[in-house]
C-alpha positions as CSV (number, residue, x, y, z in Angstrom):
1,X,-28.9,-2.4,-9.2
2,X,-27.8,-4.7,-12.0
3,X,-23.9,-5.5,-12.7
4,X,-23.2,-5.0,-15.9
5,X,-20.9,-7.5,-17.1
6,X,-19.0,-7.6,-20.6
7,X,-17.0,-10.5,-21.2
8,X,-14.4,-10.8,-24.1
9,X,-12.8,-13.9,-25.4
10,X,-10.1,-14.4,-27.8
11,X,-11.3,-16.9,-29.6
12,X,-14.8,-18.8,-30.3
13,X,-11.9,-21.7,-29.2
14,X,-12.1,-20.2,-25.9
15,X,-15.7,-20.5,-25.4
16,X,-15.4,-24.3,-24.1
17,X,-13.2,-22.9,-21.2
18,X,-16.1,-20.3,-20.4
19,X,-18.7,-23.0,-20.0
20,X,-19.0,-23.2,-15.8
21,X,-18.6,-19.3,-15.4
22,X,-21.0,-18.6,-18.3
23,X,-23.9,-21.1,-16.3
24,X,-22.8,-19.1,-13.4
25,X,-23.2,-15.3,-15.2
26,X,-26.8,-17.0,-16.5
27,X,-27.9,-17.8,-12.9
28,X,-26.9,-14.1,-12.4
29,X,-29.3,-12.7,-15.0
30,X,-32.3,-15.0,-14.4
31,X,-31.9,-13.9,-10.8
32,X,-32.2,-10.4,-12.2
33,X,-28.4,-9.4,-10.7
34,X,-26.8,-8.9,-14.1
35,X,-26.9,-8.2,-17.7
36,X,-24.2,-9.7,-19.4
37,X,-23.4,-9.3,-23.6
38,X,-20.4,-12.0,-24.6
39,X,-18.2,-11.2,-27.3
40,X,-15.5,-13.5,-29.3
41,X,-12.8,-10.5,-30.6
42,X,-9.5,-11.0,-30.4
43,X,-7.0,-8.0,-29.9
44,X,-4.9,-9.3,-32.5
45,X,-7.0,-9.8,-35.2
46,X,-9.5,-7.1,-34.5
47,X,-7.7,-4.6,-32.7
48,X,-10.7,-1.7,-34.0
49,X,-13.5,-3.1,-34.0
50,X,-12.1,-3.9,-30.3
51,X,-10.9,-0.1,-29.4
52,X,-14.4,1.3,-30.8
53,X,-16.5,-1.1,-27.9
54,X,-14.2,-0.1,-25.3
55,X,-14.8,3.9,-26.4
56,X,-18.6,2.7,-26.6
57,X,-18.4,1.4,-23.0
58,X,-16.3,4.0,-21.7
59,X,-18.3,6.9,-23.2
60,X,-21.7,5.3,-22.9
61,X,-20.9,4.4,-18.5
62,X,-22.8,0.4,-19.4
63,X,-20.4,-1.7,-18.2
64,X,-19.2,-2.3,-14.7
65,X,-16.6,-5.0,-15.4
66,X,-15.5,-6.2,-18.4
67,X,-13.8,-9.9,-18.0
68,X,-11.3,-10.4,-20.8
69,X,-9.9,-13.7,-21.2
70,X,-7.3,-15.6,-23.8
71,X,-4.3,-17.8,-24.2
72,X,-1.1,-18.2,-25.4
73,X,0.1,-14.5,-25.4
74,X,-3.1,-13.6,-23.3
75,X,-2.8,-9.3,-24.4
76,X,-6.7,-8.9,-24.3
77,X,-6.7,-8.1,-20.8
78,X,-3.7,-5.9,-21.2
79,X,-5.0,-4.1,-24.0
80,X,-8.7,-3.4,-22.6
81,X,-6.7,-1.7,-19.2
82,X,-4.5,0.0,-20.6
83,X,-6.8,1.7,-23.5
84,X,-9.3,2.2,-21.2
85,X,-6.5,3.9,-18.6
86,X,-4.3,5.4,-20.8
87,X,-6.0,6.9,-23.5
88,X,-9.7,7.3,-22.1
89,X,-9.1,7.9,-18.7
90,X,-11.6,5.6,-17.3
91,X,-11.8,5.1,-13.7
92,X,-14.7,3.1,-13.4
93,X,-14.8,-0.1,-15.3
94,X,-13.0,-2.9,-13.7
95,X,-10.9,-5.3,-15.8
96,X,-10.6,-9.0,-14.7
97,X,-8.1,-11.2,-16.7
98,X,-8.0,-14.7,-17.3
99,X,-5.5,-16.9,-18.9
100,X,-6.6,-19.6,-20.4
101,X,-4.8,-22.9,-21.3
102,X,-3.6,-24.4,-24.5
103,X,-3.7,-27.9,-24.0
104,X,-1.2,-29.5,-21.9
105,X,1.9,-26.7,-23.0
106,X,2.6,-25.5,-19.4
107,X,4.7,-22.8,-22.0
108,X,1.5,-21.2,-23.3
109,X,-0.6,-21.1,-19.7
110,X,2.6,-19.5,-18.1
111,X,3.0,-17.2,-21.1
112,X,-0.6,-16.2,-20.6
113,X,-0.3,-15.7,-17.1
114,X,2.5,-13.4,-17.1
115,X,1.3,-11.2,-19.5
116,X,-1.9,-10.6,-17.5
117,X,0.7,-10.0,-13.9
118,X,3.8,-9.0,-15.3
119,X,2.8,-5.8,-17.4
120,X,4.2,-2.8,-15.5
121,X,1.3,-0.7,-14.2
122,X,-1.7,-2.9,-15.2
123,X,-5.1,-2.5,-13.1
124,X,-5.4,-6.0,-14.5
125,X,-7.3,-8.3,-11.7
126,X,-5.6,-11.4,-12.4
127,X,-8.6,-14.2,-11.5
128,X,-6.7,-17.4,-12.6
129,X,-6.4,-19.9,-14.8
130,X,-8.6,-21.9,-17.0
131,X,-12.1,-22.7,-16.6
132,X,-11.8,-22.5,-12.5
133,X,-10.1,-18.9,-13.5
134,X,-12.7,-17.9,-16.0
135,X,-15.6,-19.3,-13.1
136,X,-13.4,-17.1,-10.4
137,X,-14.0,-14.0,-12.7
138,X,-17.7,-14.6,-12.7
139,X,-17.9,-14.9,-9.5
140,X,-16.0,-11.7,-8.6
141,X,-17.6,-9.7,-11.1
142,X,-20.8,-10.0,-8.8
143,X,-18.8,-7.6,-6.6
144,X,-19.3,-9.6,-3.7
145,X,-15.3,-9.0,-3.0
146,X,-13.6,-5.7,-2.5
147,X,-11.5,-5.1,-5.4
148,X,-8.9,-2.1,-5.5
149,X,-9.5,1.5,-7.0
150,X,-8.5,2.3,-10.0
151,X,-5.9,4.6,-10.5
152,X,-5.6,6.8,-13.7
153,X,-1.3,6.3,-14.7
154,X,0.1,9.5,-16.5
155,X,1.6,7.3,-19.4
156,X,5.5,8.0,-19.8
157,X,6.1,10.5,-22.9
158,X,6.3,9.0,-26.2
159,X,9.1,9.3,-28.1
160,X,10.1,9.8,-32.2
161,X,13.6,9.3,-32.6
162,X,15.7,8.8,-35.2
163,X,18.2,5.9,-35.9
164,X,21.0,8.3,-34.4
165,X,18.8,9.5,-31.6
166,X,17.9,6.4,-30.4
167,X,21.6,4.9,-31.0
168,X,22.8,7.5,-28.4
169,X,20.1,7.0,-26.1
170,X,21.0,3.2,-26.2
171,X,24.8,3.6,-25.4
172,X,24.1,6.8,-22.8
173,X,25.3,5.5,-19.5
């Protein structure tokens, strides 16, 4: 059975970065293991063009793990988990982040990292950084390693307050 991989960058940018893992994901399809599609879409500046391929892949079951990797602020990861948790329930594709660097602005590659790691309840599999992180990825994606179940989160009620509402729920003790 074929692994069927989708990978997401941020940025045509980012695509440098990719260079090792993507040789790796081609040895992967020529060997007849994988099929892999490769998108450039950032979160930010195409947030639904984004959310409609992750309710395409969700509702369609053709993609096993979807690698999404980016810098500075690094939410692509983020946002594929939690949209694929939260609001279509999907227990099945995996999510492997990468954060990947900015040049030599340890600022930006720690910012990146944290947001993969640091957002409560992500199913996020943090792979690493940088081209050895993105190569990491590829290489897990095989699913060669054991990775941990997914867990569908009930999502914390959402609230609309107004001004005085949320005043008093800020100075409540």
């Amino acid at each position: 059975m074929k692994i069927r991989i989708l990978v997401i960058v941020g940025s045509k940018s980012d695509l440098p970065q990719c260079k090792d893992g993507l040789a790796e994901l081609t040895k992967q399809v020529s060997q007849g293991l994988a099929e892999v599609t490769v998108l450039v879409m950032s979160c930010h500046r195409h947030t639904e063009k984004l959310l409609a391929r992750l309710r395409m892949v969700s509702a369609t079951d053709s993609v096993d793990f979807i690698i999404a990797a980016a810098g500075k602020a690094a939410a692509l990861p983020g946002v594929a988990d939690s949209y694929l948790r939260y609001e279509l329930k999907n227990d099945k594709v995996r999510v492997i982040g990468v954060a990947f660097t900015s040049g030599n602005d340890n600022t930006d590659n720690l910012a990146a990292a944290l947001s993969i790691t640091q957002v409560p309840g992500t199913q996020v599999i943090f792979a690493g950084q940088g081209p050895e992180g993105f190569l990491f990825a590829c290489l897990m994606a095989r699913g060669d390693i054991p990775l941990p179940s997914i867990i569908i989160p009930e999502a914390p009620p959402s609230l609309d307050l107004s001004l005085a509402e949320a005043l008093q729920m800020a100075t409540a003790k």
